[in-house]
SETOR-571358 format. One record per residue: z, x, y of N, C-alpha, C in turn; residue in one letter. Coordinates in pm, whole numbers, padded with zeros to 5 digits, always signed. Each point is the difference from the previous one (the first is absolute). Layout:
N
ZXYZXYZXYa/...
//
This chain:
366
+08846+11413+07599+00112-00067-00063-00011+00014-00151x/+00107+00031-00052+00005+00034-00161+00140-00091-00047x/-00053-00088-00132+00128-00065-00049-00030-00010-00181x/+00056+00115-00054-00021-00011-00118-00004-00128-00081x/-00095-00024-00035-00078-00142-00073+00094+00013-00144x/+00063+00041-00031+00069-00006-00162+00107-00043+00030x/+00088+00026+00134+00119-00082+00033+00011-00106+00089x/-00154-00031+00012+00005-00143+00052+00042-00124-00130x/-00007+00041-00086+00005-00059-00185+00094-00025-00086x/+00122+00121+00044+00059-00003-00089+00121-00131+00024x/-00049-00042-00125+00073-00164+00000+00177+00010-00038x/+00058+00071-00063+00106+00034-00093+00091-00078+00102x/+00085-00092-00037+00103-00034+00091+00126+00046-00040x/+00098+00092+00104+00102+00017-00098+00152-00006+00129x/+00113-00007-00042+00098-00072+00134-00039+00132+00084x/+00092-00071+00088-00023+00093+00146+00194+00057+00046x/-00031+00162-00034+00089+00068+00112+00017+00039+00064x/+00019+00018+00107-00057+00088+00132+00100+00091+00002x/+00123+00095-00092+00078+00056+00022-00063+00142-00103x/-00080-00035-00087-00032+00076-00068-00193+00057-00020x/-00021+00115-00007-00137-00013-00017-00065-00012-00140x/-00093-00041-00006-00060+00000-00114-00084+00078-00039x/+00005-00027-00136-00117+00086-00071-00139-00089-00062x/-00136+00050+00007-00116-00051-00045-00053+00096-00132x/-00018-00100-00084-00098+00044-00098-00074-00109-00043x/-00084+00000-00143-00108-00050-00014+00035-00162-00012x/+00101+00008-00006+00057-00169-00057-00037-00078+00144x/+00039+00080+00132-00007-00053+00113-00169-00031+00062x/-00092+00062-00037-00132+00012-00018-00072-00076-00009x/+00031-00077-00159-00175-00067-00078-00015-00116+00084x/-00118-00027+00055-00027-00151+00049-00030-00102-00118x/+00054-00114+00041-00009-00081-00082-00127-00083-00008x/-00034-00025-00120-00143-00006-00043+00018-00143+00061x/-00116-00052+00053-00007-00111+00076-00066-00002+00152x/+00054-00110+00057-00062-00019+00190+00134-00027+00056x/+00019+00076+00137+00106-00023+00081-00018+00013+00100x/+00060-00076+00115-00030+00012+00132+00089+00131+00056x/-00079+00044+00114+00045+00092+00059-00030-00027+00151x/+00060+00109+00095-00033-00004+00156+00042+00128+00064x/-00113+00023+00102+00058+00199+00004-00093-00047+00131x/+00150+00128+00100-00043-00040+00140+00006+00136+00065x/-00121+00006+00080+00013+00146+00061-00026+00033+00138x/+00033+00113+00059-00013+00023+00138-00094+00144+00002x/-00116+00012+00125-00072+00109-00008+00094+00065+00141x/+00056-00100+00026+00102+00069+00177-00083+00067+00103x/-00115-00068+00006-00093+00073+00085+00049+00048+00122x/+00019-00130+00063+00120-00016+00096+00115+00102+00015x/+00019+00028-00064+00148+00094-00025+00139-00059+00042x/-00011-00146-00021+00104-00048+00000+00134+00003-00119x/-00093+00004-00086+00156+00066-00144+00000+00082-00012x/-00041+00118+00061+00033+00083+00035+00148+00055-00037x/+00106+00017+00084+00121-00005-00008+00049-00056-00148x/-00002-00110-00026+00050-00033-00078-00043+00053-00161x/-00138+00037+00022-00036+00054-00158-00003+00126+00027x/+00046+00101+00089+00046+00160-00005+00143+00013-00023x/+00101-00091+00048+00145-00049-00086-00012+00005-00153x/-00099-00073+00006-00011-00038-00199-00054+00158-00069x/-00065+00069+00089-00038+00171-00094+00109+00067+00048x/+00027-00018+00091+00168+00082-00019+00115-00079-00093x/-00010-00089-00049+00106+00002-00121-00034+00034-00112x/+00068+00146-00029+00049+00058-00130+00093+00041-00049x/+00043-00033-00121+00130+00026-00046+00069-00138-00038x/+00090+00006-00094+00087-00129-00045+00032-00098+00091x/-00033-00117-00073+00068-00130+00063-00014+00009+00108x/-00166-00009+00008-00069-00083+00141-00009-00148+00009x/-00060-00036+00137-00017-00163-00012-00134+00038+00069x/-00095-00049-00092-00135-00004+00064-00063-00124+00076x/-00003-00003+00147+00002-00126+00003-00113-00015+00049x/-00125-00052-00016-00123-00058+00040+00007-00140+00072x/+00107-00077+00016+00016-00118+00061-00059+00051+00115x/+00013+00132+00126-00017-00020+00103-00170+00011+00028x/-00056+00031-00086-00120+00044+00020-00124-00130+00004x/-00095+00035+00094-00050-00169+00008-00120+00063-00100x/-00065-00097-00080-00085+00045-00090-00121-00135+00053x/-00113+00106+00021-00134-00086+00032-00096-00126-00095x/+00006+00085-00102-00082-00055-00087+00093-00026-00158x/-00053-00139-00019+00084-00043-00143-00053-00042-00049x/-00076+00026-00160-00038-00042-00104+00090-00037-00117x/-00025-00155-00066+00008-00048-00073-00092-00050-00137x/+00032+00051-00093-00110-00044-00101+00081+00016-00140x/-00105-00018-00098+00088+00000-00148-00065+00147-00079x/+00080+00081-00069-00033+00100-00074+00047-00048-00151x/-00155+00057-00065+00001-00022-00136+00018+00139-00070x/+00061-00056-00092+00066+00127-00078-00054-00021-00132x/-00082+00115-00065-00038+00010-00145+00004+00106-00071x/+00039-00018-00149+00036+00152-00106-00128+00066+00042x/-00013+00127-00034-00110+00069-00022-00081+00049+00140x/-00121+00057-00032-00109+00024+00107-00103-00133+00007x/+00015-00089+00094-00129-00135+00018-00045+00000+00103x/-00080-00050+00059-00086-00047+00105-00139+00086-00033x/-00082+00060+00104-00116+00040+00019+00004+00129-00040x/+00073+00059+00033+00034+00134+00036+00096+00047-00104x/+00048-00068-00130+00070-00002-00122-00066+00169-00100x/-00172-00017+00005+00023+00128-00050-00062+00118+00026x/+00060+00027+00108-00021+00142+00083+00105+00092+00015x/-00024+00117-00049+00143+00085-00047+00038+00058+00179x/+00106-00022+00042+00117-00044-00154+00059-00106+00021x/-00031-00116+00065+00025-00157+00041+00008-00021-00146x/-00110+00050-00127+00054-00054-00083+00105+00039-00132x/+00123+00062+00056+00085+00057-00050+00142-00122+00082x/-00030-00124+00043+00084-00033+00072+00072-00098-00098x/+00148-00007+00036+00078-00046-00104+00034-00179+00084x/-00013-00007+00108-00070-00098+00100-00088-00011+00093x/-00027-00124+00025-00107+00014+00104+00055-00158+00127x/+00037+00040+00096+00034-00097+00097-00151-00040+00080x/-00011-00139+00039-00107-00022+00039+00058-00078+00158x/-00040-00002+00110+00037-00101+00099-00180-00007+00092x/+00021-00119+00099-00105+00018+00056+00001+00081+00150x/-00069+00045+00079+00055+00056+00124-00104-00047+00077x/+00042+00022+00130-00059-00008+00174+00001+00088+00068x/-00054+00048+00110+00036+00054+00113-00102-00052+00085x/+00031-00048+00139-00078+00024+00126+00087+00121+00090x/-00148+00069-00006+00025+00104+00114-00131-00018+00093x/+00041-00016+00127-00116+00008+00118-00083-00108-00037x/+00050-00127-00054-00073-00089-00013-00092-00028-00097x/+00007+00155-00110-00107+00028-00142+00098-00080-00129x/-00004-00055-00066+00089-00048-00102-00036+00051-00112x/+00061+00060-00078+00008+00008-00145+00051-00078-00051x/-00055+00010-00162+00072-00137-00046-00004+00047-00142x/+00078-00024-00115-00083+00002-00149+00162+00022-00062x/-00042+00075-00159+00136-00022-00084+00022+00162-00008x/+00089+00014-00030+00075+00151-00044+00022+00023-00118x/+00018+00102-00104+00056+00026-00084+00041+00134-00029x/+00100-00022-00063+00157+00111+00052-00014+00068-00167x/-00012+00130-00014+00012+00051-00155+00106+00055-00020x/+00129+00008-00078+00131+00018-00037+00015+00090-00098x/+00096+00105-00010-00008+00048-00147+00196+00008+00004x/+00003-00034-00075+00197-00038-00006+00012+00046-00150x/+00106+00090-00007+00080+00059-00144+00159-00005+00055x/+00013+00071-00089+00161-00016+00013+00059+00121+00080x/-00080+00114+00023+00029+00056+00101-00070+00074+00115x/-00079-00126+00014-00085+00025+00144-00060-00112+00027x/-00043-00011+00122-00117-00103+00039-00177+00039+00100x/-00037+00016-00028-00139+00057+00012-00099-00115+00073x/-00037+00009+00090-00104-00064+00085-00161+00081-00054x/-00081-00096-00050-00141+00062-00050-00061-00038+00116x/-00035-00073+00052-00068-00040+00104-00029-00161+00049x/-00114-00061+00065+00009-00121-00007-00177+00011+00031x/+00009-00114+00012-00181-00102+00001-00001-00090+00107x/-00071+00000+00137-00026-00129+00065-00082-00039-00002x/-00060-00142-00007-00114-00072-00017-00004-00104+00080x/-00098-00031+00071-00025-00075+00123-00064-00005+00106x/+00011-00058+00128-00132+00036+00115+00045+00010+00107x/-00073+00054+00082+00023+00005+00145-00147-00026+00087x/+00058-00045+00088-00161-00039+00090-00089-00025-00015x/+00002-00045-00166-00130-00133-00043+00010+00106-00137x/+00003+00106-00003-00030+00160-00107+00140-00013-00094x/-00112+00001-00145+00055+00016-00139+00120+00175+00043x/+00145-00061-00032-00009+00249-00003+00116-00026-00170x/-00019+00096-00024+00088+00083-00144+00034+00133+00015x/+00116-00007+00047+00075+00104+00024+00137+00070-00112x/-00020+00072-00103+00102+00056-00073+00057+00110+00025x/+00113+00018+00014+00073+00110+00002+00045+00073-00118x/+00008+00136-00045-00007+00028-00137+00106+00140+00043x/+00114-00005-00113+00096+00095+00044-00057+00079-00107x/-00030+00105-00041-00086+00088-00147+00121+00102+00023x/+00010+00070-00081-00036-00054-00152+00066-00093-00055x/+00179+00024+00021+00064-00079-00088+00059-00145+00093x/-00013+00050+00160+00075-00074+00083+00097+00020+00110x/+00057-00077+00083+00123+00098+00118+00101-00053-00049x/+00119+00113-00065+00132-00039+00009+00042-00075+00080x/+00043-00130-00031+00067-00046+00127+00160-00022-00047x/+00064+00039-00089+00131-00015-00044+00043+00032-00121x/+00092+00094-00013+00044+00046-00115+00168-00100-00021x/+00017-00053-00137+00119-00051-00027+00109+00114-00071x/+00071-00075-00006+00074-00048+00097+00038+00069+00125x/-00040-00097+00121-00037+00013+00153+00155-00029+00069x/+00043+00118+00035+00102-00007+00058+00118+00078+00127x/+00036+00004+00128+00035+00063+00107-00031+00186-00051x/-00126+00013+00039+00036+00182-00042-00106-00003-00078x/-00089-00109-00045-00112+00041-00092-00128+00049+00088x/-00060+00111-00086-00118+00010+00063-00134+00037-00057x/-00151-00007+00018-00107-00005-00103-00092+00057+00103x/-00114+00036-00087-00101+00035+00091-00110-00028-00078x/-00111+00009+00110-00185-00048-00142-00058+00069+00121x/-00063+00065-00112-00148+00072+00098-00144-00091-00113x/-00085-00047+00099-00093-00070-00058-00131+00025+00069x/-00119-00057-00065-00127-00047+00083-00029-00172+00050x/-00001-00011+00096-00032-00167+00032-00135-00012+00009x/-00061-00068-00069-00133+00024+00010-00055-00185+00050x/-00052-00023+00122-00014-00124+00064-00147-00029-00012x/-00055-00094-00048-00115-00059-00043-00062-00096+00064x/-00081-00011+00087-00094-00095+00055-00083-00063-00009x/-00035-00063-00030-00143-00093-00058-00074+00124-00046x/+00017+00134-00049-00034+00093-00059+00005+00158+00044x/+00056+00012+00095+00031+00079+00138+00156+00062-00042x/+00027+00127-00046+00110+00054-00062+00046+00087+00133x/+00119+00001+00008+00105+00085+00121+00066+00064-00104x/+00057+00145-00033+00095-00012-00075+00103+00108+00094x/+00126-00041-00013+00105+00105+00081+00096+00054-00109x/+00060+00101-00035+00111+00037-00014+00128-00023+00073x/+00097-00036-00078+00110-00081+00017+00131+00025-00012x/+00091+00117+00069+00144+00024-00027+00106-00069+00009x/+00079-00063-00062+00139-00084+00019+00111+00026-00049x/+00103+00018+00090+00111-00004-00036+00068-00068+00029x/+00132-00057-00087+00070-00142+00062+00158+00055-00067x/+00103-00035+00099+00157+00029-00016+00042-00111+00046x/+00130-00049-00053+00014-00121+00031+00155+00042+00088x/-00006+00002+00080+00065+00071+00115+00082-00138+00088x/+00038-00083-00085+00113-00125+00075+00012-00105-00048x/+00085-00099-00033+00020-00105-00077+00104-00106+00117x/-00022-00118-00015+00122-00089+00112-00105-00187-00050x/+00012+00004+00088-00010-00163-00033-00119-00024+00123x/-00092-00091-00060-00146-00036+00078+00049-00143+00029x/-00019+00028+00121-00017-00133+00084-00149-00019+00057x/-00061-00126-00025-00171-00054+00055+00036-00100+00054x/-00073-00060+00045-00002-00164+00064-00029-00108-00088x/+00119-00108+00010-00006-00053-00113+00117+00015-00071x/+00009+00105-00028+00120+00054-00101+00089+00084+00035x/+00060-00074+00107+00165+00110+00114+00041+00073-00133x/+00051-00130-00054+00123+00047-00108-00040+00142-00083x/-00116+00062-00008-00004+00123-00021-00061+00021-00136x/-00054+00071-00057-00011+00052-00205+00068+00142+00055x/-00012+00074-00131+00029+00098-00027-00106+00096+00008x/-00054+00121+00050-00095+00081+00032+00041+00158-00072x/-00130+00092-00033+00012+00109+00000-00132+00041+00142x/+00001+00091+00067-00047+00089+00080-00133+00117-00063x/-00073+00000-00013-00097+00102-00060-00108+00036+00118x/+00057+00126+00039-00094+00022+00102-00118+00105-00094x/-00124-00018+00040-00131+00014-00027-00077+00080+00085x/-00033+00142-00047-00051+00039+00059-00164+00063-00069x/-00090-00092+00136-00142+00048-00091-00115+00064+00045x/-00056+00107-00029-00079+00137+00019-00152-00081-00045x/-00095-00052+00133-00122+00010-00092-00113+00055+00036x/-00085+00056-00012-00131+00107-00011-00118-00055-00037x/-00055-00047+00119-00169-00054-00027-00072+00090+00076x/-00118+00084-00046-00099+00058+00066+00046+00117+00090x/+00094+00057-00069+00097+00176+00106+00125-00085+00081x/-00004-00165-00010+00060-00029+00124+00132-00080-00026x/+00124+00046+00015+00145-00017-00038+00087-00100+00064x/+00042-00078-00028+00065-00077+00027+00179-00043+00013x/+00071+00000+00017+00119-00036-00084+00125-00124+00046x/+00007-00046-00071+00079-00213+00046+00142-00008-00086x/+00099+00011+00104+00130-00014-00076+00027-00127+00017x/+00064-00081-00127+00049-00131+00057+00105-00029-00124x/+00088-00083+00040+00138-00058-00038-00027-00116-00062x/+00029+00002-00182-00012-00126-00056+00161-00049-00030x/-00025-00157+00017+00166-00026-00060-00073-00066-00125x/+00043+00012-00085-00035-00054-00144+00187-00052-00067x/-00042-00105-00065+00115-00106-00041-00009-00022-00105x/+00137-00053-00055+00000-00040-00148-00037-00185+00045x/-00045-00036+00085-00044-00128+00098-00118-00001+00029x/-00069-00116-00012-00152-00013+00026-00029+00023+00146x/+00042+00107+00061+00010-00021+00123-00049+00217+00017x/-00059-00008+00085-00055+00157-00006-00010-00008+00202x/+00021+00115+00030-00070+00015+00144-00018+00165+00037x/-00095+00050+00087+00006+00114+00057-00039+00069+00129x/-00014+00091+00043+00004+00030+00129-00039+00119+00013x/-00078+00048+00087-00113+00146+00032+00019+00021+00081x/+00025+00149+00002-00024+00080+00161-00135-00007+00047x/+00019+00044+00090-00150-00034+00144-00005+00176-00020x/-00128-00016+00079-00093+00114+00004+00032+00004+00149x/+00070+00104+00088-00022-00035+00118-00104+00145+00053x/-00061+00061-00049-00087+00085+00019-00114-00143+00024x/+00005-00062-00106-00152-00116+00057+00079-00124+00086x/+00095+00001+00020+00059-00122+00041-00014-00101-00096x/+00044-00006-00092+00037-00122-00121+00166-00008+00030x/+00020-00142+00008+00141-00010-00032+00085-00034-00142x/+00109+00017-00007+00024-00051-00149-00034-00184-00023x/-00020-00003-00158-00016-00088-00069+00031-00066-00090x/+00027-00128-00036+00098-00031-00082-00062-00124-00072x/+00045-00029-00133-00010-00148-00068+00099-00011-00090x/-00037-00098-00019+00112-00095-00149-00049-00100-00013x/+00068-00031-00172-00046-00105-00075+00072-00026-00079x/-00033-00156-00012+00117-00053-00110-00070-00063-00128x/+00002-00040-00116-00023-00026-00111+00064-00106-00038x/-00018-00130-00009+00122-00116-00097+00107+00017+00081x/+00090-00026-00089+00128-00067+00102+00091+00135-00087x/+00077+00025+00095+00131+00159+00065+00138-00088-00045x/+00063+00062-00018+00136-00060-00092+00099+00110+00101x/+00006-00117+00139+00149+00031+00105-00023-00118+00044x/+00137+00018+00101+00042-00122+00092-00111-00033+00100x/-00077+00028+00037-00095+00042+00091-00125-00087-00037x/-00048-00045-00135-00103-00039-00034-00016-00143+00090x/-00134+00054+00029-00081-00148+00102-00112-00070-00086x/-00051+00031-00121-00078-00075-00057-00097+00002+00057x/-00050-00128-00026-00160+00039+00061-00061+00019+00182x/+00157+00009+00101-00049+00012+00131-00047+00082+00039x/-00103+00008+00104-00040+00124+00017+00104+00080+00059x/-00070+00139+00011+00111+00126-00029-00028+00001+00207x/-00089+00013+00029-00036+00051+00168-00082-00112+00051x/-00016+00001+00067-00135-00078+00067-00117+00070-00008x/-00067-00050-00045-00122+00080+00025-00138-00090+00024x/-00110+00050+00055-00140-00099+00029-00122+00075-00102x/-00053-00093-00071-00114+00046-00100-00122+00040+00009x/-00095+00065-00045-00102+00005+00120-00087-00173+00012x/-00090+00020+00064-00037-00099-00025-00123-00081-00076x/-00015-00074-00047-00144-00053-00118-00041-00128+00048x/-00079-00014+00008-00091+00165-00023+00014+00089+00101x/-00081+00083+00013-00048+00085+00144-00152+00087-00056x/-00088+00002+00075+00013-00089+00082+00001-00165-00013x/-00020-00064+00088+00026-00163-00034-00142-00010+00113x/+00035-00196-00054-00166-00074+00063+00098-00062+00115x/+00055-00124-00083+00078-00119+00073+00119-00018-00049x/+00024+00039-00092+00174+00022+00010+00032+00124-00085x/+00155+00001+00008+00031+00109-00051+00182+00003-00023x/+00047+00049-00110+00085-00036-00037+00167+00124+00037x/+00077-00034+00067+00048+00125+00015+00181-00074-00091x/-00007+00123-00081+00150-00034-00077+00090+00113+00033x/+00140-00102+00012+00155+00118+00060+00116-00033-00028x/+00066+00089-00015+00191-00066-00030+00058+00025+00043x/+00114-00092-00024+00129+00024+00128+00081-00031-00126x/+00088+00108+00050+00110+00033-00071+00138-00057-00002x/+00030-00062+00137+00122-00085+00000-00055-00058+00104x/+00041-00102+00022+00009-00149+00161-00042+00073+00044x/-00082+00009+00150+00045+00011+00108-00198-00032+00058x/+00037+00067+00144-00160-00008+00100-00119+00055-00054x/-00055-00054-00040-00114+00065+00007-00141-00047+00078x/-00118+00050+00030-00060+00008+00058-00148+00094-00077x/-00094-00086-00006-00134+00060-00049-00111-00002+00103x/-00045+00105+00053-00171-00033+00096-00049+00054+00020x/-00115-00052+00009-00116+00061-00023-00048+00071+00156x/-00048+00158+00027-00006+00026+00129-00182+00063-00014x/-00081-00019+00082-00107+00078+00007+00011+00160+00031x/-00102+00043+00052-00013+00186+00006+00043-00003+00141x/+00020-00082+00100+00040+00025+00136+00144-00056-00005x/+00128-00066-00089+00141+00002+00008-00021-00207-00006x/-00100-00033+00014+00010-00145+00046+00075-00133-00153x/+00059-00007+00053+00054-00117-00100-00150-00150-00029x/-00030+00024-00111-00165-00059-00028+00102-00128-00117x/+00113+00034-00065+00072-00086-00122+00066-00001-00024x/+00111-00108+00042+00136+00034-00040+00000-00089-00092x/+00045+00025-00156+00006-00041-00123+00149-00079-00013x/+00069+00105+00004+00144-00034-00031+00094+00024+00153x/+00096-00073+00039+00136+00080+00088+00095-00136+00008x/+00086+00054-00043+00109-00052-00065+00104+00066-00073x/+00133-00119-00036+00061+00050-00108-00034-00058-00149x/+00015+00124-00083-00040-00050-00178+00102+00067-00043x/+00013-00093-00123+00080+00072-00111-00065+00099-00069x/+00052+00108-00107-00012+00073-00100-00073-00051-00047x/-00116+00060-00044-00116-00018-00131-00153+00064+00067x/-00075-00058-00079-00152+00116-00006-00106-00153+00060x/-00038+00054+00130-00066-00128+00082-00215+00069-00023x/-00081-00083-00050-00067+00006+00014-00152-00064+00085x/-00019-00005+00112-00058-00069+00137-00151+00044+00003x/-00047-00098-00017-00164-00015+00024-00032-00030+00107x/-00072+00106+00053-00065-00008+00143-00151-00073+00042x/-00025-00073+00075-00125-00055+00019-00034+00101+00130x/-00142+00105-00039-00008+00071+00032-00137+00007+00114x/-00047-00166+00001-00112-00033-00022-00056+00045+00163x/+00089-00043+00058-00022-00030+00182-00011+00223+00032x/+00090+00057-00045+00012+00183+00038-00199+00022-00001x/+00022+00108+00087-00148+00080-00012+00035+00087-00063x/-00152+00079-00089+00051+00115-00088+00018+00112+00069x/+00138+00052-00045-00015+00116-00017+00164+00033-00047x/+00082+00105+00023+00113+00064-00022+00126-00087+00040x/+00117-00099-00072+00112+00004+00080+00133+00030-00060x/+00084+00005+00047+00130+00031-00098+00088-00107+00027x/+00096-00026-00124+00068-00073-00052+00145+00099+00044x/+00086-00105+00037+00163+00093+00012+00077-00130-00042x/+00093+00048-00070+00127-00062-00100+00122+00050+00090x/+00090-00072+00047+00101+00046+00095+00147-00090-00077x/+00077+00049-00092+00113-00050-00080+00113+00083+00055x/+00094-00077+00139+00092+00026+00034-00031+00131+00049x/-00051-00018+00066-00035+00125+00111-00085+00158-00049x/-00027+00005-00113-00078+00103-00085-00151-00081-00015x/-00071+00072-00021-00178-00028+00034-00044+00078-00124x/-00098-00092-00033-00100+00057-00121-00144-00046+00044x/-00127+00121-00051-00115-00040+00096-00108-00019-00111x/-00110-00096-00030-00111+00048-00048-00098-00051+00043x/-00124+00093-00010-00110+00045+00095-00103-00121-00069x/-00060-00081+00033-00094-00093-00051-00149-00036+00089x/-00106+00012-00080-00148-00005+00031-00041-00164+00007x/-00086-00065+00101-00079-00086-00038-00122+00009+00000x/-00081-00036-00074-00153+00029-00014-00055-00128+00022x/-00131-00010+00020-00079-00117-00001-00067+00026-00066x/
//
């Protein structure tokens, strides 16, 4: 899954037409120096259930599309605040060419996968002029599975084009670069081809926000080369003059990958559509801790009224906790489990909001 991190940002609010497309340049760009909440929700479609619906979305090209992501169920949703500062700062401030950055966005991140959690802060290196925008690289800092890691990504020399201004139906750019990826001291480096045409413009519809922004289309295509061994990942960004960004990837079906998709929103979107602070999907968090002793905390949202249902099942299907089942209103429910009576080992958690299911995998230890 790929969702360009520079248009998760751009704050610029400006009215909304859906009859006309727009044009982007640098004005639409600068993040505003400060902290703002954001929320970006994504699907890996393991399943291949959006399937259908996000191979619709790579077949629209050409004028005055309606991109609509409403149908797509999205797994996982993060919420947090991104800090925005002039210059090159954090850890990783002066390492060329992070420190050529004209901003630096900071947020914190997560992932559980297979029950391993990462956890720590990010930082995003920017280079913005008046007629381009340049991704230098970024910095993660943080732990996983008890272990310190520092992971930088370094675009050398100067950086990857990611947008030439003014960005508009018919524009197109390319960057050939080195990515050079850094490990607690452990260097990968690949060569890096990209080209990007912005090949459709119409109006983005997400969840949350029917009423639509205004979108350009930039499909992305990227060539990369580690160790003789070639790669290549096309995917569809909608980028907005709206704090609102989303995109979508073809699948590999030589390996069986299906397509993939996210979006994210930034502050508050200027249409009829704005929900403020409700959540955008339902979604279930992982859980904290994990592993756990005697309790353990599992947080989720529901997006409008209706059934929901939280429980806890062991490794043989058995219902061991039913937390929640009922009806709730809209908002972000957080439920502490007394964990004390379970034997250790593996169980999963399922979130069931009006008939859609969200799962996460949780450990008890003694």
């Amino acid at each position: 899954m790929r969702l360009r991190y520079v248009y998760l940002f751009a704050l610029l609010v400006l009215p909304f037409q859906a009859e006309a497309q727009i044009t982007l340049d640098e004005s639409d760009f600068p993040l505003r120096i400060g902290t703002n909440p954001y929320v970006s929700l994504s699907t890996s479609n393991v399943d291949g259930s959006n399937t259908v619906a996000l191979e619709t979305l790579i077949a629209q090209v050409g004028p005055n599309q309606t991109y609509d992501f409403t149908g797509v169920t999205f797994e996982d949703q993060i919420d947090g605040e991104i800090t925005v500062e002039a210059g090159a700062t954090g850890p990783a401030a002066a390492a060329e060419p992070l420190n050529q950055a004209s901003l630096t966005a900071t947020f914190p991140f997560m992932v559980d996968e297979g029950g391993v959690t990462a956890e720590g802060t990010i930082y995003f290196y920017h280079l913005v002029t008046e007629e381009a925008s340049v991704e230098l690289g970024s910095f993660f800092l943080g732990e996983s599975g008890g272990m310190n890691i520092a992971l930088a990504i370094l675009n050398t020399p100067d950086g990857q084009l990611d947008a030439t201004f003014p960005t508009a139906f018919g524009s197109m750019w390319s960057s050939d670069f080195t990515q050079v990826i850094n490990f607690d001291g452990f260097e990968i480096e690949s060569d890096v081809s990209e080209t990007a045409e912005v090949d459709g413009w119409g109006t983005l519809l997400v969840p949350g926000i029917e009423a639509g922004v205004p979108a350009l289309r930039v499909k992305v295509t990227t060539t990369i080369t580690t160790n003789g061994i070639t790669t290549t990942d096309v995917c569809y960004e909608l980028r907005s003059n709206q704090p609102v960004a989303a995109s979508v990837c073809e699948g590999d079906e030589m390996v069986e990958e299906p397509p993939t998709a996210d979006i994210a929103r930034l502050g508050s979107v200027s249409t009829a559509g704005e929900v403020g602070s409700e959540p955008l999907v339902a979604a279930l968090a992982p859980a904290f801790p994990n592993p756990a002793r005697d309790a353990v905390t599992l947080t989720y949202d529901v997006p409008q009224a209706g059934a929901v249902a939280l429980v806890v099942y062991d490794v043989l299907g058995r219902d061991v906790l039913r937390v929640v089942d009922g009806a709730q209103p809209a908002g972000r429910y957080a439920e502490t489990l007394d964990t004390g009576g379970l034997a250790p080992g593996v169980y999963i958690a399922r979130l069931t909001v009006d008939g859609q299911h969200w799962t996460r995998r949780l450990t008890i230890a003694r």
